[in-house]
C-alpha positions in Angstrom: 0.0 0.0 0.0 3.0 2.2 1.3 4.7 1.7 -2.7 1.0 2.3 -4.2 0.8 5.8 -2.3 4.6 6.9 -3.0 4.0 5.8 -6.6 0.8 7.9 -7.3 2.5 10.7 -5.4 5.5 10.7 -7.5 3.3 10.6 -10.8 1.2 13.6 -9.1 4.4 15.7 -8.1 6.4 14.5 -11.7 2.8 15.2 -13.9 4.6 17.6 -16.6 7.7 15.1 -16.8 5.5 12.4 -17.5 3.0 14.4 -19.8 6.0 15.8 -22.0 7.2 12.5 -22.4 3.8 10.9 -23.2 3.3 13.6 -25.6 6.2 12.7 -27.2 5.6 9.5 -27.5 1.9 10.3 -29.3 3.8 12.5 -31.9 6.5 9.5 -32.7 3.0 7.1 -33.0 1.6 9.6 -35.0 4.6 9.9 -37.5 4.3 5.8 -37.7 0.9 6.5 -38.7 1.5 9.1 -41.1 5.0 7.1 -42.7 2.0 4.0 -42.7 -0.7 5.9 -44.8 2.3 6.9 -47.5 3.8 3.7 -48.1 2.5 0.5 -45.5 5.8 -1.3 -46.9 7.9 0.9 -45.4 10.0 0.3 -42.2 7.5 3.1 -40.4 7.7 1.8 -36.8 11.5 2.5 -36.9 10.8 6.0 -36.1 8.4 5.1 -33.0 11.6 2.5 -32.2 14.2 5.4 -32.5 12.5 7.3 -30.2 12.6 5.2 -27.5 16.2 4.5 -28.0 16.9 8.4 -27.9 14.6 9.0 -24.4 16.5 6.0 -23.0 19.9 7.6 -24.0 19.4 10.6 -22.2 17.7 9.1 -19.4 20.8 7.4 -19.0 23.1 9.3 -18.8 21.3 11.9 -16.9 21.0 8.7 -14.3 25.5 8.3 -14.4 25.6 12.1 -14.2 22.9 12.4 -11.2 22.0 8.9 -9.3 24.3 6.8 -10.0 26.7 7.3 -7.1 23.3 7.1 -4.9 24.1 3.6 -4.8 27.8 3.6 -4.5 28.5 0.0 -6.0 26.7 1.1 -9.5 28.8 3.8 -10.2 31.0 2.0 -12.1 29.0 -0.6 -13.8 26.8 2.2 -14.9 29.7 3.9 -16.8 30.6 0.8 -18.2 27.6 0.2 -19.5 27.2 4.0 -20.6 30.7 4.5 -22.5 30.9 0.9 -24.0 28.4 0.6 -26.0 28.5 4.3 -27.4 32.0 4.0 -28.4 31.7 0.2 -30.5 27.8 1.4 -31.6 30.0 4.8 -33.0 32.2 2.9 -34.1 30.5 0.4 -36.0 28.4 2.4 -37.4 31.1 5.1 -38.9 32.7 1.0 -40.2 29.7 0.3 -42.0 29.0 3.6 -43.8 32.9 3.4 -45.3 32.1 -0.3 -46.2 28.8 0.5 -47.8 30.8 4.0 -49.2 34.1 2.0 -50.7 34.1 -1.7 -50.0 30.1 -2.8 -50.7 31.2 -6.1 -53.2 28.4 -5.1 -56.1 29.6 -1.9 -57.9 26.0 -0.3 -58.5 25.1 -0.6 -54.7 28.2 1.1 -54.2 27.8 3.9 -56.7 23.9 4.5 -56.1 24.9 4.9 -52.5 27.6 7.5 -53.3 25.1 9.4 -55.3 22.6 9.3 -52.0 25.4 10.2 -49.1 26.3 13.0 -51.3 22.9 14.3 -51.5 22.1 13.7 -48.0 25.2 14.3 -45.9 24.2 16.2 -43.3 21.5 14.0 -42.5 23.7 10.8 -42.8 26.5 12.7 -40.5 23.6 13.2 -38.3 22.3 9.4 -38.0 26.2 8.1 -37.8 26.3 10.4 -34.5 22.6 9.3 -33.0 23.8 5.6 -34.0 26.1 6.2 -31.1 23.3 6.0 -28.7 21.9 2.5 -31.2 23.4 1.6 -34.7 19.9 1.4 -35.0 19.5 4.9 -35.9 20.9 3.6 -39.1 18.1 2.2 -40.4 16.5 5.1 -40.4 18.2 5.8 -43.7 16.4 2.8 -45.5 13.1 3.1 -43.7 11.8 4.6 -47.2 9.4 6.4 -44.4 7.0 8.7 -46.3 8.6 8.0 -49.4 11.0 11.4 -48.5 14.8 10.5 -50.1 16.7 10.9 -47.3 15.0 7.8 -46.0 15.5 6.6 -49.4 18.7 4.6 -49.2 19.5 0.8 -49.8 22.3 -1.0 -47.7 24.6 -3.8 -49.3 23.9 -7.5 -47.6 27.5 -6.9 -45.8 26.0 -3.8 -43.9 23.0 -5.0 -43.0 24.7 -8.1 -41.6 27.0 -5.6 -39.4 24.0 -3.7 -37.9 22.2 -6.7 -37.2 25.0 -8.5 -35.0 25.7 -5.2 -33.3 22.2 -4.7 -32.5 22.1 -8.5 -31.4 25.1 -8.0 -29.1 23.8 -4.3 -27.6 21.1 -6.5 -25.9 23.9 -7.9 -23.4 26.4 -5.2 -23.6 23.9 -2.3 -23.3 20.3 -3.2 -22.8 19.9 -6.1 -20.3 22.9 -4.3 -18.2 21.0 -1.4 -18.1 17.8 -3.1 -16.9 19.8 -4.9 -13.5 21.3 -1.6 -12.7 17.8 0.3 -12.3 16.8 -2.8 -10.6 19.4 -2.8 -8.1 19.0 0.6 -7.9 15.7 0.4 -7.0 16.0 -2.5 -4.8 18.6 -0.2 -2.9 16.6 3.0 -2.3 13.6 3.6 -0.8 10.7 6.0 -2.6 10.5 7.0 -6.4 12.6 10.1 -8.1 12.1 11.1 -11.7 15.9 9.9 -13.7 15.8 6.8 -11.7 11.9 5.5 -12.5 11.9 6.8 -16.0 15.5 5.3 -16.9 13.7 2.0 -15.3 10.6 1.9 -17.7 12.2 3.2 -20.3 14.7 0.2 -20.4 12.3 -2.4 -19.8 10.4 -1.1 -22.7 13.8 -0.8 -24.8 14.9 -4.1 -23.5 11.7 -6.0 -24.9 11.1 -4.1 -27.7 15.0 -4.8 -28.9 14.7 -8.5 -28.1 12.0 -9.4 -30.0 13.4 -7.0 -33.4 16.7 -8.4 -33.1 15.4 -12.1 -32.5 13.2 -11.9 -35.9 16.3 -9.8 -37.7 18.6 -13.1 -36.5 16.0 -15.4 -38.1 15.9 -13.4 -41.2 18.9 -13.5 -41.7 19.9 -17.1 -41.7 16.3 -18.0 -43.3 18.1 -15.7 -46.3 21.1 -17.0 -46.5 20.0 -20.5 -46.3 
């Protein structure tokens, strides 16, 4: 009863937090609806999916900057699990844009994607830095959502193979340690505060939304090559 009354008074005291967010949320389903109505082939949810990913991001590391050292055991696991996976998500997904740019094995991928970087490069500069947060972001490139260009571009079977192991691996280098740290750290404070309970739905929500994507991507993937 106690954790009833402390959560509706923390959703009472936290109302514009939560409302912001929600609204948010609404806009990203809205823009899966719109992307839906243009072209239903398209990868539309991606932009619902993205959004989540970024909210979790900040949440994150607004939780390192400011709780973290509540609990004085998660400090470090927390920026572990904070800087690792930004740096090899960066990383590999600066790799795969100079693989799809210069090393792509079919000659007319590699060219027609050129042609598209070059049109769009602010805009692929910008996804390659957001990937940091989930090589994810790169899809957004190929989502084809409302049939606009710069979501107009095709990836060589090498790149798409790269995003879909790292996205496979962030779920135990990023997402599932996430999850047990705002656990712990709830299982180690007492009453609710806005980073910690946000970071902790947001990454249950990342966490089983990512499992299920990158499960179906795995069994893609070998159902096409087989």
């Amino acid at each position: 009863m106690a954790m009833t009354d402390d959560l509706l008074t923390f959703i009472i005291r936290e109302k514009i937090v939560i409302m912001g967010i929600g609204v948010a949320l609404i806009l990203a389903l809205a823009f899966w609806i719109f992307g839906s109505c243009k072209d239903r082939t398209a990868n539309n949810f991606i932009i619902f999916n993205c959004v989540v990913i970024l909210y979790d991001f900040v949440f994150e590391l607004a939780f390192l900057i400011n709780n973290s050292r509540d609990v004085e055991f998660l400090f470090l696991p927390t920026l572990i699990a904070f800087s690792v996976p930004l740096i090899v998500n960066f990383m590999m997904a600066f790799i795969t844009i100079i693989i799809q740019c210069f090393i792509a094995d079919n000659k007319d991928e590699r060219k027609k994607f050129q042609k598209w970087f070059t049109d769009n490069l602010r805009f692929a500069a910008v996804m390659t830095i957001l990937a940091g947060a989930d090589i994810n972001f790169l899809r957004l490139m190929t989502s084809r959502f409302g049939k606009f260009e710069m979501f107009s571009c095709k990836f060589s079977r090498t790149a798409i193979k790269i995003i879909v192991l790292v996205e496979f691996f962030n779920s135990f280098i990023e997402d599932i340690p996430q999850f047990t740290i705002q656990v712990l750290y709830k299982l180690n404070t007492t009453g609710y505060s806005t980073i910690p309970f946000i970071s902790l739905v947001l990454s249950s929500l990342v966490l089983l939304l990512n499992i299920i994507v990158r499960i179906y991507d795995v069994v893609l993937q070998f159902t096409y090559d087989s």
